[in-house]
N, C-alpha and C positions, 0 to 999 in steps of 0.2 A: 599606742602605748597607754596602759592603763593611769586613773588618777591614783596617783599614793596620797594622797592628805588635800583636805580644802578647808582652809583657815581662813574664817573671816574677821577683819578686823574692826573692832568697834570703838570710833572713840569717844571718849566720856563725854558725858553731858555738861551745861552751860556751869558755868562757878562765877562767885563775883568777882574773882579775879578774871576772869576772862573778858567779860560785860566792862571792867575798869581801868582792862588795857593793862594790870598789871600781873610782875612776873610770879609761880603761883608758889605757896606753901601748901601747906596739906592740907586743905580748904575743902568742909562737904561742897555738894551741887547746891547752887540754888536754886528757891521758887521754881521758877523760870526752869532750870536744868531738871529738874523733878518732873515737869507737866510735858518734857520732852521726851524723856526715857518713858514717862508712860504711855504715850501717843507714837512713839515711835515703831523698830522695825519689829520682824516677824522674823528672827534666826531658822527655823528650822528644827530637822534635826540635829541635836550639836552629842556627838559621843564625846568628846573633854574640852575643858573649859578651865582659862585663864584670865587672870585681870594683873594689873599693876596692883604694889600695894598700897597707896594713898587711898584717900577715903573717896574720894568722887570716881577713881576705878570700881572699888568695890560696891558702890551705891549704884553705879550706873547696872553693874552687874544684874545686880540684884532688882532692880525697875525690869530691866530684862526679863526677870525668872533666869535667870542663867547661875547656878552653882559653880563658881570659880573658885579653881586653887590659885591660891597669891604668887605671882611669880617674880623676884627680886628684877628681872631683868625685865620686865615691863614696867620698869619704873621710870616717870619721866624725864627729861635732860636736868640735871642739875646747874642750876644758875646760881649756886656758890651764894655770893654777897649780893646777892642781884634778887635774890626774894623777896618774895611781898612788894618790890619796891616798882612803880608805874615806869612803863616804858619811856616816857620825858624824863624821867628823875638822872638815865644814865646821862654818864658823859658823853656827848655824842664821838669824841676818837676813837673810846673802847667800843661802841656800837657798831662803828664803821668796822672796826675789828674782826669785831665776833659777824658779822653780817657777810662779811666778806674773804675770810681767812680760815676753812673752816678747821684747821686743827688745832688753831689758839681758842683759851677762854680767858677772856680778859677778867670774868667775872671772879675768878678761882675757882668754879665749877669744872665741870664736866666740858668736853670740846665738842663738838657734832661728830667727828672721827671719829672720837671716842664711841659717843652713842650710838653711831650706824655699826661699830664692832661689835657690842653689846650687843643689839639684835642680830647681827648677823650669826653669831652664837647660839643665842637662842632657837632663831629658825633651823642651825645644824642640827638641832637637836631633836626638831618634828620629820625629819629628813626618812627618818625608819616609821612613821606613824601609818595609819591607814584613819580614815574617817575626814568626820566632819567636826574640823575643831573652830574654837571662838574665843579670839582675844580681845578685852576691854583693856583696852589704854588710853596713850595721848597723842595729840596729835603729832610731838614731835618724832613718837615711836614709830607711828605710822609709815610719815615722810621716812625715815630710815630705812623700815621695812621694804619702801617703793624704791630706793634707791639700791638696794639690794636685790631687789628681784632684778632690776634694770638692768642691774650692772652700771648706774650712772656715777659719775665723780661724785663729791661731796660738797662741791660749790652748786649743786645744783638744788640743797636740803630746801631753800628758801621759796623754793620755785612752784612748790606742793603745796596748795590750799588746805586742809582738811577741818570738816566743817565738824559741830560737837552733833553727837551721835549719830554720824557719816558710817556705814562700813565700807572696806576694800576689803576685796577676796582675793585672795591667792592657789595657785593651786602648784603643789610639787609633781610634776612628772616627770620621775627618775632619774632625772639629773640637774634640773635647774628651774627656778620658782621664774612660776607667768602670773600676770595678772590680768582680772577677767574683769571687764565693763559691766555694771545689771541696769 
């Protein structure tokens, strides 16, 4: 069977929210995140190209050479009341919560359900594409993205490392997304 689409996914580079352990606002890259996107990978050919709309999607983008259109749905998990604020700061029952249950957000955000929905829409929608396409997001979009090709539960979201300017590639053949090791 022929490949219909190879999406590889990109996620942003380092932010000091990341480096501080807290949860992000729409924070540029930093230092640090900038000297990564420039030293980093080699995309290829890319025929269309997507990023999240926060700013450290479309910087990483752009460190890339990569011309993205903003795509609402590459947008990261929304942590509600839970922004900016350090991963010690929560309550630890809400933590255990949201770590462990993944259709609740204790935060008033977004749910992980919610989010692997989100992507999995999106990916319906490359389903008719041909080429080689490139998303810059996050990592939580990622981990969704994996658990979507998988077919895995959604208690599994936590279970997905993904490191800043990591990619995973996908490939759609005709009826259902694999993922390929480089």
């Amino acid at each position: 069977m022929s490949e219909v689409v190879r999406l590889t996914l990109v996620s942003h580079a380092l932010t000091d929210a990341m480096a501080a352990g807290r949860f992000p606002t729409d924070e540029p890259l930093s230092p640090v995140g900038h000297r990564q996107a420039d030293a980093s990978i080699e995309l290829g050919t890319v025929d269309a190209a997507y990023c999240g709309p926060e700013k450290r999607t479309r910087q990483t983008a752009e460190l890339l050479g990569v011309r993205a259109e903003v795509e609402p749905r590459l947008a990261d998990l929304d942590f509600g009341r839970w922004r900016g604020d350090v991963l010690g700061g929560v309550r630890p029952a809400e933590l255990a919560i949201w770590l462990t249950e993944p259709a609740q957000a204790p935060h008033g955000g977004e749910s992980v359900v919610d989010l692997i929905g989100r992507v999995r829409d999106w990916l319906g929608t490359l389903t008719n594409r041909r080429g080689r396409l490139v998303a810059v997001t996050h990592p939580a979009v990622v981990r969704a993205a994996i658990l979507v090709a998988l077919d895995a539960p959604p208690k599994s979201f936590w279970r997905i490392d993904i490191a800043p300017v990591s990619r995973t590639v996908m490939h759609f053949r005709g009826h259902a997304w694999t993922l390929r090791s480089n």
